[in-house]
C-alpha positions in Angstrom: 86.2 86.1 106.3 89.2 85.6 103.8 88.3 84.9 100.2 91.9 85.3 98.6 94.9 84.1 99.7 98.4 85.8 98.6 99.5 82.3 96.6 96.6 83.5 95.0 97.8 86.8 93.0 99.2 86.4 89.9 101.6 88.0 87.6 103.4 90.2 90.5 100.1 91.1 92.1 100.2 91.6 95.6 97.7 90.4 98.2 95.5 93.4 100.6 92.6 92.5 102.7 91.8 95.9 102.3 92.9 97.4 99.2 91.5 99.9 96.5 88.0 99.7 95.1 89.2 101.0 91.9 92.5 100.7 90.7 94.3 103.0 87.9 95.0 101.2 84.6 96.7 102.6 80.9 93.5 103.6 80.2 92.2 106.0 83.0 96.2 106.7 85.0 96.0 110.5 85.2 92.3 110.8 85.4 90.1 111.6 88.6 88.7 108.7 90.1 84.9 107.5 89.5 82.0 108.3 92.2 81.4 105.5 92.9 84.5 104.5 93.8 85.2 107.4 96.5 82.0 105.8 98.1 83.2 102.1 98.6 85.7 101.9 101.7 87.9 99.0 100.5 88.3 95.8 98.8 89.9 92.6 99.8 92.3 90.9 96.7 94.8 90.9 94.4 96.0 94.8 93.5 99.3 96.4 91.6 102.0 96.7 93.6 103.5 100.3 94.0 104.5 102.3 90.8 102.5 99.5 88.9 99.4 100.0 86.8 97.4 96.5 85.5 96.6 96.5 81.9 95.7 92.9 81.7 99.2 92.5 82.9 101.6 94.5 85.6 103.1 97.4 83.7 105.8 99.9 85.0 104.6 103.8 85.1 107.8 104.2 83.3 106.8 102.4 80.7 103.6 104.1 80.0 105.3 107.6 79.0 108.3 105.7 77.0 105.3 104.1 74.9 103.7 107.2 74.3 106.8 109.1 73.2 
């Protein structure tokens, strides 16, 4: 069963029906992924496209470092 539809995704999101159960934001890029999420297969919905981390909106990895310079 399909509960999103790719019209669906906003800001630049881009539709999976099976995508990751946990994705990397600004706050935890860099970091080892939680448990629990090595123990969930997938995840249907909206997700970053490549090179893009969601921080309430799409961000850039390039971005992140500039920022932090």
């Amino acid at each position: 069963m399909i509960l999103f539809q790719a019209a669906m995704c906003e800001y630049g999101s881009v539709y999976m029906p099976c995508g990751p159960a946990c994705e990397q934001t600004c706050r935890n890029i860099g970091n080892d992924t939680e448990e629990y999420c090595n123990s969930m297969h997938c995840v249907e919905g909206c997700f970053c496209p490549p090179g893009y981390v969601r921080d309430g909106k799409l961000i850039h990895y390039h971005w992140l470092f500039i920022d932090n310079i």
